[in-house]
C-alpha positions in Angstrom: -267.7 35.4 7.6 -265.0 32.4 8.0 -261.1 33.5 8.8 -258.1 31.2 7.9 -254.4 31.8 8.3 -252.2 29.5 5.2 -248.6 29.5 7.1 -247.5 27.8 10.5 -244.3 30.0 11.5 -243.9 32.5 13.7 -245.6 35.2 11.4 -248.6 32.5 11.1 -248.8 31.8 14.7 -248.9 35.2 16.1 -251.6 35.8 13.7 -253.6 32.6 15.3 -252.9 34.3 18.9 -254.8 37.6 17.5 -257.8 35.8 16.5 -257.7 33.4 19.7 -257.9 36.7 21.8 -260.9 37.8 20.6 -262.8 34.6 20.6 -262.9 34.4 16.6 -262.2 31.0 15.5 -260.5 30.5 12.3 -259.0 27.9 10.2 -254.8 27.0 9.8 -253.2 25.1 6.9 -249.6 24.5 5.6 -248.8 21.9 2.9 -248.1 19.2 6.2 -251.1 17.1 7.0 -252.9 18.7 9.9 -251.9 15.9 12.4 -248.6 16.7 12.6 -249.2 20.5 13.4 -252.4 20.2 15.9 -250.7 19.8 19.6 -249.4 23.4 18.7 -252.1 24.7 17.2 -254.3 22.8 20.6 -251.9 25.4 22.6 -252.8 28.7 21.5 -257.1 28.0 22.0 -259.7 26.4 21.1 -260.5 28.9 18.2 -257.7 27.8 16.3 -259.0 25.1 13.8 -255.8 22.6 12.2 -257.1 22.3 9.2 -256.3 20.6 5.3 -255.1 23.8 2.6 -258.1 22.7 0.5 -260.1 22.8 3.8 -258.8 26.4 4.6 -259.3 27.8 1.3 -263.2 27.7 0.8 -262.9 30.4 4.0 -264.2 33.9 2.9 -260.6 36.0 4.5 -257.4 33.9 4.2 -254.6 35.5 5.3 -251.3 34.5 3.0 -248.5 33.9 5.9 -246.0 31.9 4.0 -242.6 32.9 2.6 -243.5 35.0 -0.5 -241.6 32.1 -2.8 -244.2 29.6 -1.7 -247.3 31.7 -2.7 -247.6 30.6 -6.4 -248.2 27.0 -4.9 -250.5 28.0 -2.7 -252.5 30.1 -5.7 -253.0 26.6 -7.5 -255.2 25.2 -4.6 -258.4 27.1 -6.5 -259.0 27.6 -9.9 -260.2 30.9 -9.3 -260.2 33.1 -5.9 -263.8 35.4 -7.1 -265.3 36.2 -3.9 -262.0 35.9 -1.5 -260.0 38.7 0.4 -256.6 37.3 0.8 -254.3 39.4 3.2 -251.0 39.4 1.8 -248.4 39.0 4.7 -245.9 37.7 3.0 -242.5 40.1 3.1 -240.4 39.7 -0.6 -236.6 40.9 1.3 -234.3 39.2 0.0 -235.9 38.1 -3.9 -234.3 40.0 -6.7 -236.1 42.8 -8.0 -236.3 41.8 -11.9 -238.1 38.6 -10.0 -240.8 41.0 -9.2 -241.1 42.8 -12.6 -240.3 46.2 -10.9 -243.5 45.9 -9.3 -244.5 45.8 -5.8 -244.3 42.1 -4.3 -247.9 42.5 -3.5 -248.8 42.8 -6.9 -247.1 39.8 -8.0 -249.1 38.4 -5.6 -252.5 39.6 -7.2 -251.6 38.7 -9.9 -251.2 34.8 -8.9 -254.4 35.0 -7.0 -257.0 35.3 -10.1 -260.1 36.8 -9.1 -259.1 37.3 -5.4 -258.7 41.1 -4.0 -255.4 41.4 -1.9 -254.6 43.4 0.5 -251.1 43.6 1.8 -251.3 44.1 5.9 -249.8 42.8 8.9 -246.7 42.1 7.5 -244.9 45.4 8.5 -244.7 44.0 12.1 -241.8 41.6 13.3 -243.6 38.5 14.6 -242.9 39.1 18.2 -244.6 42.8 18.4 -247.4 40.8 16.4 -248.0 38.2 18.5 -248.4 40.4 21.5 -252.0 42.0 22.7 -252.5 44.9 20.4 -253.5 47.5 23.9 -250.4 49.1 24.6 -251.0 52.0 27.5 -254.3 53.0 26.1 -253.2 53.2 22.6 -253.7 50.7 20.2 -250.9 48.6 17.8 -250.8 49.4 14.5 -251.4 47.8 11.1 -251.2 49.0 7.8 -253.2 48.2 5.1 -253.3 49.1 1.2 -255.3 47.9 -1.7 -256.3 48.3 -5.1 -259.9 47.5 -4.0 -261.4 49.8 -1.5 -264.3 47.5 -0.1 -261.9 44.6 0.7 -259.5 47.2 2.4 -262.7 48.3 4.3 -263.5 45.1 5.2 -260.0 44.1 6.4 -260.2 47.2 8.2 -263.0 46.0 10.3 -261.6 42.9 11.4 -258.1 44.3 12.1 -260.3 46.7 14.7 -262.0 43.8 15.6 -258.8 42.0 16.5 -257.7 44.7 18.5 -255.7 46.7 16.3 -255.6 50.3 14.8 -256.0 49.7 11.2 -254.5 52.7 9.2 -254.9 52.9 5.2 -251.7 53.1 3.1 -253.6 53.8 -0.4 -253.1 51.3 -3.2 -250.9 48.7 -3.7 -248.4 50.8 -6.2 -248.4 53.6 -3.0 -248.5 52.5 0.1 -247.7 48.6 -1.0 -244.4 50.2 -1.6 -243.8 51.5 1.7 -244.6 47.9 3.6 -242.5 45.9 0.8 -239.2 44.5 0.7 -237.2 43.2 -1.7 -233.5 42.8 -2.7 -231.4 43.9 0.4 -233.7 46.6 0.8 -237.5 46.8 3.1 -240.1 50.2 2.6 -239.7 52.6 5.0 -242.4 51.3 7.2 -241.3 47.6 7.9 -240.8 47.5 11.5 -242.1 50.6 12.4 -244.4 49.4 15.7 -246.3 52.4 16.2 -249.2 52.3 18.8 -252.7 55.2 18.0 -254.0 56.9 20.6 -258.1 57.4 19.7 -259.0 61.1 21.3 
């Protein structure tokens, strides 16, 4: 299975810092030319791969961490996403809500991402709490995941515990999507919530 992160800011970078921890390496585009992004990326491990965005996307798992405006440009770099999980981390605050249809921003996204099966996680945390190691006194950070597509959730699942993190399951995108989604002047009632699982 190959891993990369589209997005270089601070949502993008803890991200890298996750997979670094564990030893996974994984792949990291924007629309810059990898050059000019690779000292930094050099700094958080050897894992972290700078990579082109038509590079990135042939990965298996590519986790969407750019500002939810930017994601229909991303979308064009395939003609199709069959086969892909992309993680949808992008948070919609601040985009009007006839913009989204009246639907959840995560199914906008799906909905640019032909063929792909989205999953809307790790967004809910700000950047900082995401960025740090997920083992917190024993317990375990969480991240919430929902999906229209069970398997992919599964799968995202496993390599959020893999990662270090206590995935927990939200439901679909039209349930728990909305709970983990902003938009307007308003964010679900689970954005920022850093709540930490203790397994028995």
């Amino acid at each position: 299975m190959s891993y990369a992160i589209i997005g270089f800011g601070e949502i993008g970078r803890a991200l890298a810092r996750a997979f670094a921890r564990q030893g996974i390496e994984v792949s990291v585009a924007t629309t810059r030319d990898p050059a000019r992004f690779a000292s930094d990326v050099a700094a958080i491990g050897p894992e972290v791969i700078p990579a082109t965005l038509a590079d990135a996307v042939r990965a298996d798992i590519i986790f969407l961490a750019v500002r939810f405006q930017s994601h229909p440009d991303v979308a064009k770099a395939l003609p199709t996403w069959q086969g892909k999980i992309i993680v949808d981390v992008t948070n919609a605050y601040g985009v009007p809500p006839e913009e989204l249809g009246g639907q959840p921003s995560a199914k906008v996204v799906a909905q640019a991402f032909g063929g792909g099966r989205v999953v809307k996680g790790f967004n809910h945390l700000a950047a900082a709490a995401l960025a740090q190691d997920p083992a917190v006194h024993g317990g375990r950070r969480v991240v919430f995941l929902s999906s229209d597509d069970n398997d992919a959730t599964t799968e995202i699942a496993a390599l959020a515990e893999h990662l270090g993190f206590a995935p927990v399951r939200l439901g679909g995108l039209s349930e728990g999507g909305l709970l983990v989604h902003g938009q307007g002047d308003r964010w679900g009632q689970l954005i920022f919530q850093d709540l930490v699982r203790f397994d028995r």
